[in-house]
C-alpha positions as a Markdown table, in Angstrom:
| # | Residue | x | y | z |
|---|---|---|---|---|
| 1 | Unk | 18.1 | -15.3 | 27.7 |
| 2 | Unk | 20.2 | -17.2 | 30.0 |
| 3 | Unk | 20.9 | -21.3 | 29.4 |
| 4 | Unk | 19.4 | -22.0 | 31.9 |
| 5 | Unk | 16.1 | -20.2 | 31.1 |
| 6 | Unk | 16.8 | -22.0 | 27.4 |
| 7 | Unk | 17.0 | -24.9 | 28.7 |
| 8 | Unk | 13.8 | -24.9 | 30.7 |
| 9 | Unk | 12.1 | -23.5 | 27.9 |
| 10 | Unk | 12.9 | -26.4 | 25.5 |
| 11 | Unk | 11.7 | -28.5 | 28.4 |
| 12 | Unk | 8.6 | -27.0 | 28.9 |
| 13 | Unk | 8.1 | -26.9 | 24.7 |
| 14 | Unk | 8.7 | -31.0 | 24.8 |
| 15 | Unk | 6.7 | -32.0 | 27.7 |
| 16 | Unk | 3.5 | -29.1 | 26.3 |
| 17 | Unk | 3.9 | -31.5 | 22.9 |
| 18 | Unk | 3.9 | -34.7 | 25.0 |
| 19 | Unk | 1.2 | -34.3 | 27.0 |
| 20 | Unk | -0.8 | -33.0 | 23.7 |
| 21 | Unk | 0.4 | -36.2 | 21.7 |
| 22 | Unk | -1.0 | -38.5 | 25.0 |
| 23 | Unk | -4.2 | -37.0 | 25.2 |
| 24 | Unk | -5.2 | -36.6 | 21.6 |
| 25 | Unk | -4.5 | -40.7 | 21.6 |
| 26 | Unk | -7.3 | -41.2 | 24.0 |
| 27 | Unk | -9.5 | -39.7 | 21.2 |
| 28 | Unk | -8.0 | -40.2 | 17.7 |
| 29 | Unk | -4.6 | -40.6 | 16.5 |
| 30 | Unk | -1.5 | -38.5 | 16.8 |
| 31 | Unk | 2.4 | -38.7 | 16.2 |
| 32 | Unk | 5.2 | -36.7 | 16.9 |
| 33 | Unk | 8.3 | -35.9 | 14.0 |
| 34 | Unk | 10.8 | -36.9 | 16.4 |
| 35 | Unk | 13.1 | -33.9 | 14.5 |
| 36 | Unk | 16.4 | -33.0 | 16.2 |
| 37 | Unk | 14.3 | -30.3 | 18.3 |
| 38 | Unk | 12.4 | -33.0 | 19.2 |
| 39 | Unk | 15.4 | -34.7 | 20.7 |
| 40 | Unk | 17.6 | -31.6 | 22.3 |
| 41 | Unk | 13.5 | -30.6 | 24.4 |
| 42 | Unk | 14.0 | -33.8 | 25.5 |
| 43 | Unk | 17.4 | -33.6 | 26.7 |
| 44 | Unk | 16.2 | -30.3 | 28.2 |
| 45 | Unk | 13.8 | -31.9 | 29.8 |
| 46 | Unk | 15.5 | -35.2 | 31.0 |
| 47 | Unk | 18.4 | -32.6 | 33.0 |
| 48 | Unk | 16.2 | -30.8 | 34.7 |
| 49 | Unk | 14.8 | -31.8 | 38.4 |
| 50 | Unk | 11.6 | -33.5 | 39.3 |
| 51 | Unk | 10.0 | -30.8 | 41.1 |
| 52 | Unk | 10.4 | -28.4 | 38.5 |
| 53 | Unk | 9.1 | -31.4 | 35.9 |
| 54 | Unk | 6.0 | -31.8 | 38.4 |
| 55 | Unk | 5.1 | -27.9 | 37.7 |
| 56 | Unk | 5.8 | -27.9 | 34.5 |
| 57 | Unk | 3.4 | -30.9 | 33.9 |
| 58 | Unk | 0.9 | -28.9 | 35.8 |
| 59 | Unk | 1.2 | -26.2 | 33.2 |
| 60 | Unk | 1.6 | -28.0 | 29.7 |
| 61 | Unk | -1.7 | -30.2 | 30.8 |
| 62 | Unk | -3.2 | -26.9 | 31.8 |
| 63 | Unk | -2.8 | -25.0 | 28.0 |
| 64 | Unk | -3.7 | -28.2 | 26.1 |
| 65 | Unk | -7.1 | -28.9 | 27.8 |
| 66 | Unk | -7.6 | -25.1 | 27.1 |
| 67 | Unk | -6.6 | -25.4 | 23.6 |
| 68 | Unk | -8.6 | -28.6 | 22.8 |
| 69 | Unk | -11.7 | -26.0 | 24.3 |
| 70 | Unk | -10.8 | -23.0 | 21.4 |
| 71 | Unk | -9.7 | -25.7 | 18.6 |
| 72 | Unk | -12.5 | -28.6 | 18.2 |
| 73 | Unk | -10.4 | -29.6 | 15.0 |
| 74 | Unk | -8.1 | -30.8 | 16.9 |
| 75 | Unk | -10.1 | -33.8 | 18.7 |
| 76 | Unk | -12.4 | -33.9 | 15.8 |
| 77 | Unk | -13.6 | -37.7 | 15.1 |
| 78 | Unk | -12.5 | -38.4 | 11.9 |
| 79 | Unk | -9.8 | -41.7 | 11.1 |
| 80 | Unk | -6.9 | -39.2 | 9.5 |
| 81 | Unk | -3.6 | -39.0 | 11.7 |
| 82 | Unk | -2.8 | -35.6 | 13.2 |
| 83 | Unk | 0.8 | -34.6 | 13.2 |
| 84 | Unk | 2.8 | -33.1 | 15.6 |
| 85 | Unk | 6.4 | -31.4 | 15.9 |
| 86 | Unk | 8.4 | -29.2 | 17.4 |
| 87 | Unk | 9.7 | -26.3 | 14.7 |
| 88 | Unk | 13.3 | -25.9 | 13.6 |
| 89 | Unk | 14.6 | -22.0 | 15.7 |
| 90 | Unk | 15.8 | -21.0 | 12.1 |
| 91 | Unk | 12.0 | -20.8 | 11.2 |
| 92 | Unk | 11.2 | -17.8 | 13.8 |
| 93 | Unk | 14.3 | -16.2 | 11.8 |
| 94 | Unk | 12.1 | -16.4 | 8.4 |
| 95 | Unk | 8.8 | -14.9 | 9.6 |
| 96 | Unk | 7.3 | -18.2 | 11.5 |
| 97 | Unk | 7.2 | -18.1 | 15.7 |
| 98 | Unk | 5.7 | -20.9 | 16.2 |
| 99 | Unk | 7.1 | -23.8 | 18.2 |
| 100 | Unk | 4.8 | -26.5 | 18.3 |
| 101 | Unk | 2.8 | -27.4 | 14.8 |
| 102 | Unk | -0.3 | -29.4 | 15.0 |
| 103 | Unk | -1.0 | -30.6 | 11.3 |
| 104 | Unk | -4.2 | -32.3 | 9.9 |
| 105 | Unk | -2.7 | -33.0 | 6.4 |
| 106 | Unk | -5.1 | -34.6 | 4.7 |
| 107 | Unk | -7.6 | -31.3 | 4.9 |
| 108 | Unk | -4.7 | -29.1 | 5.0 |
| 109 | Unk | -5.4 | -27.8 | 8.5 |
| 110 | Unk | -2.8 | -25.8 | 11.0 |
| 111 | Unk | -2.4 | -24.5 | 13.9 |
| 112 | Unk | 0.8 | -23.3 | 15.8 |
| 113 | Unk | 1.6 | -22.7 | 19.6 |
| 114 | Unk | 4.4 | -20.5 | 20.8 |
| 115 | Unk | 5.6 | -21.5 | 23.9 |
| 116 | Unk | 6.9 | -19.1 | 26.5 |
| 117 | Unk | 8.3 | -19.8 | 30.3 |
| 118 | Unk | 8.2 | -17.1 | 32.7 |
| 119 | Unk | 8.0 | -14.4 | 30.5 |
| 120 | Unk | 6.6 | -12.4 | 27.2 |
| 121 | Unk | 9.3 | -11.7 | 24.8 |
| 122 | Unk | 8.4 | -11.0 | 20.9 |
| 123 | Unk | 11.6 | -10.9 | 19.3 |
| 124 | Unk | 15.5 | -10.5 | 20.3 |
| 125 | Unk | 16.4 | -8.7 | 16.8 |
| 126 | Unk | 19.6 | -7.0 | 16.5 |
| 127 | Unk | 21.1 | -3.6 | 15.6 |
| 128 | Unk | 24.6 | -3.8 | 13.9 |
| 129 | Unk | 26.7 | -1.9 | 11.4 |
| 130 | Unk | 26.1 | -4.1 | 8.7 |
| 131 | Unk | 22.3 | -5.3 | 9.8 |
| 132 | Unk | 19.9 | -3.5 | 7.5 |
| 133 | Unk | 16.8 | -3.9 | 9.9 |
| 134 | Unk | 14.6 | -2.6 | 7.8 |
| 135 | Unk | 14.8 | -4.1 | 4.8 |
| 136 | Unk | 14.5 | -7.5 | 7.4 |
| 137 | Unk | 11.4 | -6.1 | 9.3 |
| 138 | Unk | 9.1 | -4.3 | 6.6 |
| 139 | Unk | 10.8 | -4.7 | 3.5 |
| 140 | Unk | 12.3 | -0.7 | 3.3 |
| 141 | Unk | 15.8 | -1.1 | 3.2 |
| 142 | Unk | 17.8 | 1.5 | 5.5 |
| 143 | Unk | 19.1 | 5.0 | 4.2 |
| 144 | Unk | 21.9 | 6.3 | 3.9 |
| 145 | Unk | 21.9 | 8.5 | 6.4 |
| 146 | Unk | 20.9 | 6.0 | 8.9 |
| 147 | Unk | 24.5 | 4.4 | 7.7 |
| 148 | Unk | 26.0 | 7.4 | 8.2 |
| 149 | Unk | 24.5 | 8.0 | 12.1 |
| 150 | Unk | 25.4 | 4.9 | 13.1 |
| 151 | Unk | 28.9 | 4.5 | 11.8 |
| 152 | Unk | 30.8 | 6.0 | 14.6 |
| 153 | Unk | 29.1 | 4.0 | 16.7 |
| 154 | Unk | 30.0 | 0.9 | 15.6 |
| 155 | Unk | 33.2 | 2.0 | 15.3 |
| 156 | Unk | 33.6 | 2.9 | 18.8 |
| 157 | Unk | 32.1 | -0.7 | 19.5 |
| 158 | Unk | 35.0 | -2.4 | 17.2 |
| 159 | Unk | 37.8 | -0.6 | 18.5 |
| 160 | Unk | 36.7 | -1.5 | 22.2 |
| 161 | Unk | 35.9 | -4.9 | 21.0 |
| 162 | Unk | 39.4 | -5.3 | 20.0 |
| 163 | Unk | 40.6 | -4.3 | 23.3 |
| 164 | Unk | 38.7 | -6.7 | 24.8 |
| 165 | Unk | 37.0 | -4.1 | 27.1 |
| 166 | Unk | 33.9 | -5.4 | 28.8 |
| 167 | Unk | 30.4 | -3.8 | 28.5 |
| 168 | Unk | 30.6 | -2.7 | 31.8 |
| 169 | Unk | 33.9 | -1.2 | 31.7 |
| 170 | Unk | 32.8 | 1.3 | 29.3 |
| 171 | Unk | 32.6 | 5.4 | 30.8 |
| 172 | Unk | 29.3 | 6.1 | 29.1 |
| 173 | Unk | 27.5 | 3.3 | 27.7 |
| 174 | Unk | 23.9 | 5.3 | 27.8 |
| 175 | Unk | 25.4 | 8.5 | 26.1 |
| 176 | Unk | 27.7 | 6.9 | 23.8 |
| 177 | Unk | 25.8 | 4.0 | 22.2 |
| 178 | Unk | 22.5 | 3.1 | 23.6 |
| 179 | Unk | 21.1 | 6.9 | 23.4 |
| 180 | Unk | 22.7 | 7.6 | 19.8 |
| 181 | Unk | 21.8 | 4.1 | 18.4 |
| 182 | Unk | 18.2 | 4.4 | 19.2 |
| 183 | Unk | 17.5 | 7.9 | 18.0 |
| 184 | Unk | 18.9 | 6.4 | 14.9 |
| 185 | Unk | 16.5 | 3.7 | 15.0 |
| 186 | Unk | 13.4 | 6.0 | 15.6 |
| 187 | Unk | 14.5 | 8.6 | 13.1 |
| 188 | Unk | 14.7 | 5.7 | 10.3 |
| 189 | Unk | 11.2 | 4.2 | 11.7 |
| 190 | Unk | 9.9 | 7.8 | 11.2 |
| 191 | Unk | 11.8 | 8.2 | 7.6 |
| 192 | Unk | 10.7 | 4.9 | 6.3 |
| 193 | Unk | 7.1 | 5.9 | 7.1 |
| 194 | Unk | 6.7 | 8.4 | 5.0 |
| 195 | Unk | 8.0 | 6.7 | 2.1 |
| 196 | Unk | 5.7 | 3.9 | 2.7 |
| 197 | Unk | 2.2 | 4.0 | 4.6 |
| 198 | Unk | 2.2 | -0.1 | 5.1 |
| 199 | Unk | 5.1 | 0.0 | 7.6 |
| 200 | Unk | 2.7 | -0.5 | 10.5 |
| 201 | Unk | 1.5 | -3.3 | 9.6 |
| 202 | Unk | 4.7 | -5.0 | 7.8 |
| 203 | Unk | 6.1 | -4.6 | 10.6 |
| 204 | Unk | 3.6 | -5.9 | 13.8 |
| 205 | Unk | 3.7 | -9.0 | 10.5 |
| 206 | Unk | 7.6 | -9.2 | 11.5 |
| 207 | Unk | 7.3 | -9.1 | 15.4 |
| 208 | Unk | 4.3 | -11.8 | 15.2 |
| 209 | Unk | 5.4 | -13.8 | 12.3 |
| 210 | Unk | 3.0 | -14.4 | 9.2 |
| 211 | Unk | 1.1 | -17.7 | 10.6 |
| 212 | Unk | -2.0 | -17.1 | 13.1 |
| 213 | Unk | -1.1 | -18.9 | 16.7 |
| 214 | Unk | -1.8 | -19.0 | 20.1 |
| 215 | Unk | 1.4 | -17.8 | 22.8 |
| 216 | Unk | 1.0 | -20.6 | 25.6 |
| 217 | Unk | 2.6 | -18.8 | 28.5 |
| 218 | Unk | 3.4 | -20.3 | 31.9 |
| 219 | Unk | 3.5 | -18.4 | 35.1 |
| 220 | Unk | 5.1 | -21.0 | 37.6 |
| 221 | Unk | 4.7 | -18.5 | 40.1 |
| 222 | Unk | 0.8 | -17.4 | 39.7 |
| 223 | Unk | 0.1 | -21.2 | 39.2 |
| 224 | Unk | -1.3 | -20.0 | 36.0 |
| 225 | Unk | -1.1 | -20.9 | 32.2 |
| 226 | Unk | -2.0 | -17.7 | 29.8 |
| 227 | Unk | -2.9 | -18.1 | 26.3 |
| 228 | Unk | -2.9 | -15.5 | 24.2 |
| 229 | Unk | -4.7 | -15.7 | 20.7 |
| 230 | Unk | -3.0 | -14.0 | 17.6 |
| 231 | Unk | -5.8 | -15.0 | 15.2 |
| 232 | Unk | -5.0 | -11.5 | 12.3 |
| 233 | Unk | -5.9 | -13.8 | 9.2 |
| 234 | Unk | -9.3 | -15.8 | 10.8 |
| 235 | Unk | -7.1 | -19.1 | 10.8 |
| 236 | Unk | -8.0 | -20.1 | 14.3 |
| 237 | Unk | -10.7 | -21.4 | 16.4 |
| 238 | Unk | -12.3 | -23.0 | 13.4 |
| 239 | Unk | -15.7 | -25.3 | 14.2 |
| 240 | Unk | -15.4 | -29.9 | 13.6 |
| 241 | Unk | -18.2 | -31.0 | 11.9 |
| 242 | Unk | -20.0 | -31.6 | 14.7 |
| 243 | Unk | -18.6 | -29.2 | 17.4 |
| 244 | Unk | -18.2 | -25.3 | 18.2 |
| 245 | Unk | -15.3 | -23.7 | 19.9 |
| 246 | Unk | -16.1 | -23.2 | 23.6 |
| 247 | Unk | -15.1 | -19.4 | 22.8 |
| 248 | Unk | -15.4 | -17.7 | 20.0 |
| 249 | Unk | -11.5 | -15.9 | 19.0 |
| 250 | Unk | -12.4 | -12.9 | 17.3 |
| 251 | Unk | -10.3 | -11.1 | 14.0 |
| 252 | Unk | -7.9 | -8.8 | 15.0 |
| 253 | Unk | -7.2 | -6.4 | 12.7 |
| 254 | Unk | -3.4 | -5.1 | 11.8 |
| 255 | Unk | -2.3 | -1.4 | 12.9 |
| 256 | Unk | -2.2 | 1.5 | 9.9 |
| 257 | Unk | -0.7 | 4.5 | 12.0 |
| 258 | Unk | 2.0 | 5.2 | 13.5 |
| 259 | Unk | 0.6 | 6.9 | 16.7 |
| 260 | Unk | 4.2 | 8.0 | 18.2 |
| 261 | Unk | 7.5 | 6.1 | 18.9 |
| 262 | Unk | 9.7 | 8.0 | 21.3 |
| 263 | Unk | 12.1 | 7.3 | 24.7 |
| 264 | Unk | 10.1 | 5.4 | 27.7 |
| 265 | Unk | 10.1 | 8.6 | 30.0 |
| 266 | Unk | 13.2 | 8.7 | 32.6 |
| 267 | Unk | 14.8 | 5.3 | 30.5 |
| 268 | Unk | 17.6 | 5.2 | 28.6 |
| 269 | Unk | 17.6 | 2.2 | 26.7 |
| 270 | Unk | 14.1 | 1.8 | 25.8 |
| 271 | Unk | 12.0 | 2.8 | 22.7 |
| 272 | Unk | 8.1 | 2.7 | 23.0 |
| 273 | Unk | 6.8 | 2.4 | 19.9 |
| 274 | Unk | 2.3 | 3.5 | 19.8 |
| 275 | Unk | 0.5 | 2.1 | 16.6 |
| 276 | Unk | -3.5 | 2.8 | 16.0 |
| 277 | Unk | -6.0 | -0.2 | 17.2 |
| 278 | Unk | -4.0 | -0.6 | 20.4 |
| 279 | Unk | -1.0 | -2.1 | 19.4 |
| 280 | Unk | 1.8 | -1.1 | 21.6 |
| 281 | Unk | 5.8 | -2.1 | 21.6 |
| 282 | Unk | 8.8 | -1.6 | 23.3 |
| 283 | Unk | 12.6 | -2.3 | 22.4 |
| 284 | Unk | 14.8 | -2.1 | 25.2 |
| 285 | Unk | 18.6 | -2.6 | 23.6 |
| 286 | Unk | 21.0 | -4.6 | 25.4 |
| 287 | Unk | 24.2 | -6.0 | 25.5 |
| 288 | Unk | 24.0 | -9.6 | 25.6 |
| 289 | Unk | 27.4 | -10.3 | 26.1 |
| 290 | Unk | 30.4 | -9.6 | 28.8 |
| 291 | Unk | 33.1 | -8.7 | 26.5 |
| 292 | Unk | 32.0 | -5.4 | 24.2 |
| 293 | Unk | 30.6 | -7.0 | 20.5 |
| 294 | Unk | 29.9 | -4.9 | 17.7 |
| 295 | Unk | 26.1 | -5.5 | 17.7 |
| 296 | Unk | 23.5 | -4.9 | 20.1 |
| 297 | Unk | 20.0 | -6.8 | 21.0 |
| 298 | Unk | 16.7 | -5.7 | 21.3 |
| 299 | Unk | 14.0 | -7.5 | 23.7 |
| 300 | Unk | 10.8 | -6.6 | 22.3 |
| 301 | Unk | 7.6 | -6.6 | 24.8 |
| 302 | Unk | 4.0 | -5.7 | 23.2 |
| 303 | Unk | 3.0 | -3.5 | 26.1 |
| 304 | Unk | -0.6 | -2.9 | 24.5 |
| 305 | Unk | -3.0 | -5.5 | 22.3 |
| 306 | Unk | -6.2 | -4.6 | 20.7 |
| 307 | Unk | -9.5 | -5.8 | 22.6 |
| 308 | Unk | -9.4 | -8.4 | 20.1 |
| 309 | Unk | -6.3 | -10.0 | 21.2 |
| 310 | Unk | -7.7 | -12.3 | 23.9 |
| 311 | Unk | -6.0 | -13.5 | 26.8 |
| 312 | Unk | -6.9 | -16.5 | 29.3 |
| 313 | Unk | -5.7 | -17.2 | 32.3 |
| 314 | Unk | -6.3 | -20.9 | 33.2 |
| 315 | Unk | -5.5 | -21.9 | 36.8 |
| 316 | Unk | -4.0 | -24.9 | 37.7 |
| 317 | Unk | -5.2 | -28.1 | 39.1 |
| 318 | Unk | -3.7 | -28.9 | 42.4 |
């Protein structure tokens, strides 16, 4: 992701928590942890222009009207405070995606949004020699002979790291690290599988995080706001005491099969990875740097959901 793009997307996670903390005020009481995330969004959002402000306003006002309609909790009319904030990044690295955290404490109710800008990323994991993915992922730490394909790899990548060579310098990226690297990665998916049947679903657990949320996505260009509901333990879209969700978030269940993971056809540097119940992945691995590094990225798209993942789209006011 490029600063830019950060920096927009901090922006649009501050003004998505203002806008909830100024309308949940008109109905009970709210406050925002003014955390040091709290304070970079909003440095994020102060250097960025008013036009793109006056669509991002048009967005955040757009999810939290929709969410208010799938979380009744929320506006409940009770006298306890409702708490706000915006989570530390080092939470998404310990299982929790969430962003924004809305917190009734006193009846130890939760709910998280993830906030996207302009696109659907999962996860950016990485590959590198000494990353053990799979012990990180779904708890199966790597073989041996996943060490041993990937070594000369990464030793390749050092020596032209310490050259200073850039990515795009290199003869034969595609045959010499991106191809190699990711048959490694599929043949210790594959390995790991047999050795332990819960892989599936440790692992969707590690691309989602273990909390139940809603992805709040905004398409500037569509003039739409999509939410996506990620309700696998039945922790959303709970009734108030006196009021119903406006629509009823179904359980989705967690995959148990590995249907197939092979190449995207004619790519490559992409993985598509085919679980049972309609879960579908794919890791494209990237360099995210000019200058050759010894570790590579993944951006990781869900290409297929179960029925019982639903998505709105919620247009705009003009």
């Amino acid at each position: 992701m490029s600063n830019q793009s950060n920096v927009i997307g901090r922006a649009y996670e501050y003004i998505c928590l203002s806008i909830l903390n100024k309308e949940i005020n008109k109905i009970r009481y709210s406050e925002i942890e003014e955390n040091s995330n709290f304070s970079i969004a909003k440095e994020c959002w102060d250097c960025i222009d008013f036009k793109l402000q006056q669509t991002l306003i048009k967005s955040a006002k757009t999810a939290v009207f929709a969410i208010f309609d799938l979380e009744p909790m929320i506006l409940d009319d009770e006298k306890d405070k409702l708490f706000l904030k915006l989570q530390k990044d080092s939470e998404g690295e310990i299982g929790d995606v969430r962003d924004i955290i809305i917190d009734r404490r006193n009846i130890e109710w939760q709910i998280g949004l993830s906030i996207k800008h302009n696109h659907f990323a999962v996860k950016h994991s990485r590959l590198g020699k000494n990353l053990d993915f799979g012990k990180k992922w779904f708890g199966i730490s790597c073989s041996e002979q996943y060490w041993k394909d990937i070594e000369p790899i990464f030793s390749y990548l050092n020596a032209e790291k310490l050259l200073k060579t850039k990515w795009s310098d290199l003869p034969n990226k595609e045959n010499d690290v991106y191809i190699p690297i990711l048959k490694a990665f599929m043949d210790e998916i594959n390995r790991s599988y047999k050795s332990n049947q819960e892989l599936p679903k440790k692992l969707v657990e590690y691309l989602l995080g273990e909390y139940d949320f809603y992805k709040v996505i905004s398409l500037d260009n569509r003039k739409v706001t999509q939410i996506q509901t990620y309700n696998l333990r039945g922790t959303l879209n709970k009734s108030s005491k006196n009021v119903e969700p406006k629509t009823i978030i179904p359980i989705a269940s967690l995959p148990t099969r590995i249907v197939n993971i092979d190449f995207k056809p004619q790519s490559n540097n992409t993985v598509e990875l085919y679980l049972d119940g309609g879960w579908q992945f794919s890791f494209r691995i990237h360099n995210a740097s000019t200058i050759v590094e010894n570790s590579l990225k993944f951006d990781i798209q869900i290409i297929g959901m179960p029925t019982t993942i639903i998505s709105i789209e919620c247009l705009w006011n003009n």
